[in-house]
C-alpha positions in Angstrom: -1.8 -3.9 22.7 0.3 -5.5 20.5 3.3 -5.8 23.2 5.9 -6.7 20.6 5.2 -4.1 18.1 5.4 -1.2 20.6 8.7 -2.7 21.6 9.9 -2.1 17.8 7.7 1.7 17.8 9.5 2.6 21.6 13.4 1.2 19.8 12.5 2.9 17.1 11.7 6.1 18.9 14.9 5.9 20.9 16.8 6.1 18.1 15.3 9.1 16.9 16.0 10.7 20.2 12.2 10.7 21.2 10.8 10.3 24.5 7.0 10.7 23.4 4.9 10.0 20.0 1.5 11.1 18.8 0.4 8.0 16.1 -2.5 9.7 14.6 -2.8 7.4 11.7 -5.9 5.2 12.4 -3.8 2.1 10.0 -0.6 2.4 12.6 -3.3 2.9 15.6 -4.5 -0.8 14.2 -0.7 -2.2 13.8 -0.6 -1.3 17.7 -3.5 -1.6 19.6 -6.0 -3.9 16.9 -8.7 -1.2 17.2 -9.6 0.4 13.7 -11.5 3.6 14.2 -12.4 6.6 10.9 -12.5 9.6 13.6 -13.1 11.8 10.4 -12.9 15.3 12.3 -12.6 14.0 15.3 -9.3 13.6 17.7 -8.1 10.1 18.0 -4.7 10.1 19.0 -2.0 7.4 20.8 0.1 8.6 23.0 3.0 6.6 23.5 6.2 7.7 25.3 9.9 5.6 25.9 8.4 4.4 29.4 6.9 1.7 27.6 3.1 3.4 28.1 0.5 3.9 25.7 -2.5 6.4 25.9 -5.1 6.6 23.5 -7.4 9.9 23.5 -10.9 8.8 21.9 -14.4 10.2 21.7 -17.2 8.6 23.6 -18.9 8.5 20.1 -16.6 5.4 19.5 -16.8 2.9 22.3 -14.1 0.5 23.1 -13.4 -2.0 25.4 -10.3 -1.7 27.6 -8.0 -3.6 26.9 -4.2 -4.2 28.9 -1.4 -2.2 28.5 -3.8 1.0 27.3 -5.2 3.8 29.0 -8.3 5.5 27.5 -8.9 8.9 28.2 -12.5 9.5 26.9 -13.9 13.1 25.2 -17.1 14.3 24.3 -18.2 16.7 21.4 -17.7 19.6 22.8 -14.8 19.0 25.1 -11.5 20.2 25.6 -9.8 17.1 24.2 -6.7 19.0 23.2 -6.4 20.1 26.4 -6.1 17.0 27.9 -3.5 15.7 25.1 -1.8 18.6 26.3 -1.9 17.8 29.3 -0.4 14.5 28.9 2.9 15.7 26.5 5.8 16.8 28.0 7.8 19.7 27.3 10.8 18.5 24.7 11.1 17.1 21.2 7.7 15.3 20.5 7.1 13.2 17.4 4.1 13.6 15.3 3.1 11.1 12.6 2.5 12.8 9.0 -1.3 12.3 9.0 -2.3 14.4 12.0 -4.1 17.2 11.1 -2.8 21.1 11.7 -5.7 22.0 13.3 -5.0 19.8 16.0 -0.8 20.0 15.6 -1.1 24.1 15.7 -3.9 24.2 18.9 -1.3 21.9 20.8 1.6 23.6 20.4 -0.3 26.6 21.5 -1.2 25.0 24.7 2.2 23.2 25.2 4.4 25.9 24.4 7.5 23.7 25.4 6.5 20.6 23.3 8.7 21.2 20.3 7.2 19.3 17.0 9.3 16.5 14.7 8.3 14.6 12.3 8.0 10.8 14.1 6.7 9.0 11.2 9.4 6.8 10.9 9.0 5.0 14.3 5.9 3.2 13.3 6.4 3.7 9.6 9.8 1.3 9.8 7.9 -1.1 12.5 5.4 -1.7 10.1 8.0 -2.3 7.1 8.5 -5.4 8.4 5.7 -7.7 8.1 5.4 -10.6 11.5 4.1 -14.1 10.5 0.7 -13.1 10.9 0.3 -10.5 9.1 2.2 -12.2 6.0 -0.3 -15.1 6.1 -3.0 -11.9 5.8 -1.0 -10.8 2.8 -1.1 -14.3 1.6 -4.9 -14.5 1.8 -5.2 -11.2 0.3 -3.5 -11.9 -2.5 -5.6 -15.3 -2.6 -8.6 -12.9 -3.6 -6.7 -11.2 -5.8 -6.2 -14.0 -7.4 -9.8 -14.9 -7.4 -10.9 -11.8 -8.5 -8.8 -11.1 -11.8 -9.8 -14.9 -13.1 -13.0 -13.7 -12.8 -12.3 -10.0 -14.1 -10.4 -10.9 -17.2 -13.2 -13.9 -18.0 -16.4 -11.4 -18.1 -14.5 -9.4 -20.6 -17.0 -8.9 -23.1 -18.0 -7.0 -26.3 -18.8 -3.1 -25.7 -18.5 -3.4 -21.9 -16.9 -0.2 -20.7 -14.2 0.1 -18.5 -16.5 2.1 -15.4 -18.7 -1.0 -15.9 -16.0 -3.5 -15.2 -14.8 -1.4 -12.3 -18.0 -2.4 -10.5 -17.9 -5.9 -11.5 -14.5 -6.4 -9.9 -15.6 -4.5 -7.1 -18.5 -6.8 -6.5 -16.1 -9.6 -7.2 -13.8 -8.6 -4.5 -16.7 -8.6 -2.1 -17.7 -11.8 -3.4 -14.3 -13.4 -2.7 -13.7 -12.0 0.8 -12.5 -8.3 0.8 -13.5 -6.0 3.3 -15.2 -3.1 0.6 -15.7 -3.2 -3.4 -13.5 0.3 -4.4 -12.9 1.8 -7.7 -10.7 -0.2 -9.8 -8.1 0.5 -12.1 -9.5 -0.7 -16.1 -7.6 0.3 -19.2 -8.4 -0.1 -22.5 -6.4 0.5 -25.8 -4.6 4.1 -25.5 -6.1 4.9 -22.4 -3.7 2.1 -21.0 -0.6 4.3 -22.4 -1.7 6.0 -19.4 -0.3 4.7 -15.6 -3.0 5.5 -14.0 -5.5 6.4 -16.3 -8.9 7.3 -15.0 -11.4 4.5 -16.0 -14.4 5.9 -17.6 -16.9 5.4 -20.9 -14.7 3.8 -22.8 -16.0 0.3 -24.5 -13.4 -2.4 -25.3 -12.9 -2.8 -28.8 -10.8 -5.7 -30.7 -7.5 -5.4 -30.8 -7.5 -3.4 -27.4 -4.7 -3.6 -25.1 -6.8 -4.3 -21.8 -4.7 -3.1 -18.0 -6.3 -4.5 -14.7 -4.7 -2.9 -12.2 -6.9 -4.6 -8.9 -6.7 -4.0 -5.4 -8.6 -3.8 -1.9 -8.2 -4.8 2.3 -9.2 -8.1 3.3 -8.9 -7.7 6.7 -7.5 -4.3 6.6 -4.9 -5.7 4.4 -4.3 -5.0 1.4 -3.7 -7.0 -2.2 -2.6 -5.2 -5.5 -2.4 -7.1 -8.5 -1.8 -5.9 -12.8 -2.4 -8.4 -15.4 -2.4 -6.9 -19.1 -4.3 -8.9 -21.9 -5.4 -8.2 -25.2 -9.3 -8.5 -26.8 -9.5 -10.2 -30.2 -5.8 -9.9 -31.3 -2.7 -8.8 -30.9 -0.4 -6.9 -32.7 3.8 -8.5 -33.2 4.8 -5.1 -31.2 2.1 -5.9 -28.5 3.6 -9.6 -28.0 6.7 -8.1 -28.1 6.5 -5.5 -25.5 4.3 -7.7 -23.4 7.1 -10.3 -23.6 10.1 -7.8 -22.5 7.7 -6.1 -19.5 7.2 -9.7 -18.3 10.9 -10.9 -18.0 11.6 -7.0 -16.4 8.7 -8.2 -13.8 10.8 -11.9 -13.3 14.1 -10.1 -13.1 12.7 -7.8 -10.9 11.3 -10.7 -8.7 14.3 -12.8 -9.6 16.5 -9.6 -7.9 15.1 -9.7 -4.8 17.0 -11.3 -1.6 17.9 -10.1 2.0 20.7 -7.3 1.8 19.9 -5.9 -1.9 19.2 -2.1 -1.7 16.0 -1.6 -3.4 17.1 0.6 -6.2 19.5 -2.5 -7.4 16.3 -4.3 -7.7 14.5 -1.5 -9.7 17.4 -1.6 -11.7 17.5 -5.3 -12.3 13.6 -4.5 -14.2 14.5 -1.8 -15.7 17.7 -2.8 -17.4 15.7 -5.3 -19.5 13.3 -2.3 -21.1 16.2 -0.3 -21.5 18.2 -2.8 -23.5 15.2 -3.7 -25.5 14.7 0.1 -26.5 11.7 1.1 -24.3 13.3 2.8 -21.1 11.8 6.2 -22.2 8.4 4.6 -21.8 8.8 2.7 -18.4 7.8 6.4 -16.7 7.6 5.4 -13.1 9.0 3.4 -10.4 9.1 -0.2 -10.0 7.0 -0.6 -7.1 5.8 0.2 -3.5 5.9 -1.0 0.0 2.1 -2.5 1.0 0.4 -3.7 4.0 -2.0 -1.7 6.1 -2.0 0.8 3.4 -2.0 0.2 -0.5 1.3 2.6 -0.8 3.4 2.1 2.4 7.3 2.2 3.0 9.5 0.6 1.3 9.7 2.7 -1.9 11.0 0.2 -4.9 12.5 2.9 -7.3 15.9 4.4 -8.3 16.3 6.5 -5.2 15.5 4.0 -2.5 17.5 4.3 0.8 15.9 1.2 1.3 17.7 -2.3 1.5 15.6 -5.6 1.4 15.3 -6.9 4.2 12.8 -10.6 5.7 9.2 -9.2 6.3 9.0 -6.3 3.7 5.9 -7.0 1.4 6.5 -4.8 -1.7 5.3 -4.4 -5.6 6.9 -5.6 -8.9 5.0 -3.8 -11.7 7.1 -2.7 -14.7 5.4 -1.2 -17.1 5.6 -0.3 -20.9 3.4 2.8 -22.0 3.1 4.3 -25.3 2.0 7.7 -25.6 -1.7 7.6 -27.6 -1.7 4.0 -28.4 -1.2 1.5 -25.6 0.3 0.0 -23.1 1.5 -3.0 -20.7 2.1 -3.6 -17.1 2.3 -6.5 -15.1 2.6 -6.3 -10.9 2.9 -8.9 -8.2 3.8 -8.7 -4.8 5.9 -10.3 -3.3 8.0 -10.7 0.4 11.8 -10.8 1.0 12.3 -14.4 3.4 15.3 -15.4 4.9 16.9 -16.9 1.8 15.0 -15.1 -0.9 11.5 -14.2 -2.1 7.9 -15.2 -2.1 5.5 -14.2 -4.7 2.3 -13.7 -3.0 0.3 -13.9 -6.4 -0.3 -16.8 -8.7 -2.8 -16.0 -11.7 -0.5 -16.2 -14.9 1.3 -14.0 -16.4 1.8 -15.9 -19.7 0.3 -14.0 -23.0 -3.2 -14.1 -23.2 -5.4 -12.9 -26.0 -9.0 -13.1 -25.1 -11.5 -14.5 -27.8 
């Protein structure tokens, strides 16, 4: 068990008025305990309660080792694990992480009719907002690969290659470099990058394409994200232009960021650049997201963020530019709030480039 993190988890949980926590969520069952386990249909669930203890209800078909500070209570296919969850939840408020499935929720609370259901999320979910030392040096090394990767990436940019294509290459690249899995990437080229998140397919880049990697995987379970936007051939005066305005929104974004600022002030700080330059229609989504264990974690970046900075959040700066049928540009780092400031975890450039 990670002793100090359940501390956080148990002050956490104390503040919401809980007493007792299902963590469903294999990524926060990781942050806790350092055992990583896909149940897919399976029940795997931690029990923790304001007592300090921690129970985790796992089938046999995963073994484990014990480890202090955790009780196992093992299950077979075919056994009444619910019932023995149930057994172990008292009656009164209990907190259940957003990721546990009904079938499980709805099949408790028919066996614990005094257990009465809230939403617990935010126990671990805050916890794990703010990153220790070690798991920033994980960011840092993930980002490192990152790095790695879109050198690579932007340098086998080639004549007719299509955009599924170079989603496996940077996929194999990742591997190559360290990451834990090679997952579909996010390419762009020409109008399909006036799309956010367009879904890379048959496309072949063509000169005079805008081209959007948007790059990302877990190296050891955590995760880099990284955009760089270039252009094949040539580039238009407009596509300097906008590149030029969506990379000083990224630096005043990144340039905003220091203990105590509410994270909207800092998506505003990026977007007031667009905006002044004529473009705030097109920059369509937030500035970023918190990332860690998961690619898209709390904090949310964005005009409605609750959220104030705060050492040891990890979050993305990716303004972006997008215009409808023709193009578009986004450029993301991430980067931590410190004591005094901000570090930017990525360091591949983000100076023009137009690839010959």
């Amino acid at each position: 068990m990670k002793k100090n993190r359940l501390e956080k988890v148990i002050g956490n949980m104390e503040r919401m008025g809980l007493d007792q926590l299902v963590v469903s969520d294999p990524s926060s069952i990781y942050y806790l305990t350092g055992i990583f386990i896909d149940p897919g249909e399976r029940l795997f669930a931690l029990l923790v309660k304001s007592d300090g203890s921690a129970t985790l209800f796992n089938n046999r078909l995963f073994p484990l080792a014990g480890q202090e500070g955790l009780q196992i209570v093992w299950h077979s296919d075919g056994e009444d694990a619910i019932g023995m969850l149930a057994e172990a939840v008292a009656d009164g408020p209990l907190g259940v992480d957003k990721a546990w499935p009904a079938r499980f929720l709805i099949e408790l609370m028919a066996r614990r009719g005094g257990a009465k259901p809230v939403l617990g999320s935010a126990a671990v979910d805050d916890a794990r907002m703010y990153k220790d030392a070690e798991e920033i040096e994980l960011m840092r090394a993930a980002s490192r690969v990152n790095d790695a990767a879109m050198a690579e990436a932007i340098a086998a940019l080639a004549p007719g290659i299509s955009e599924s294509k170079m989603v496996g290459i940077i996929g194999e690249l990742h591997v190559k470099h360290g990451a834990d899995a090679a997952l579909p990437q996010l390419v762009c080229y020409g109008a399909g990058c006036s799309e956010p998140h367009h879904e890379s397919g048959p496309a072949t880049l063509k000169p005079g394409d805008s081209v959007i990697l948007d790059i990302f995987a877990p190296v050891n379970r955590y995760w880099c994200d990284m955009t760089r936007t270039v252009f094949y051939k040539s580039a238009t005066d407009e596509q300097k232009r906008v590149y030029e305005i969506v990379r000083q929104a990224n630096l005043a974004g990144i340039a905003a960021v220091a203990p105590g600022v509410p994270l909207r002030d800092i998506d505003a700080a990026a977007r007031k650049v667009i905006e002044d330059a004529g473009y705030g229609r097109y920059f369509t989504h937030r500035l970023g997201h918190g990332i860690g264990l998961d690619v898209h974690e709390p904090p949310d970046c964005s005009a409605v963020s609750d959220a104030i900075a705060r050492p040891g959040m990890c979050f993305s700066i990716e303004p972006g530019i997008y215009l409808p049928g023709q193009w578009g540009v986004r450029i993301e780092d991430l980067v931590v709030v410190t004591e005094d400031g901000v570090e930017v975890l990525n360091s591949y450039t983000k100076e023009l480039q137009i690839i010959e």
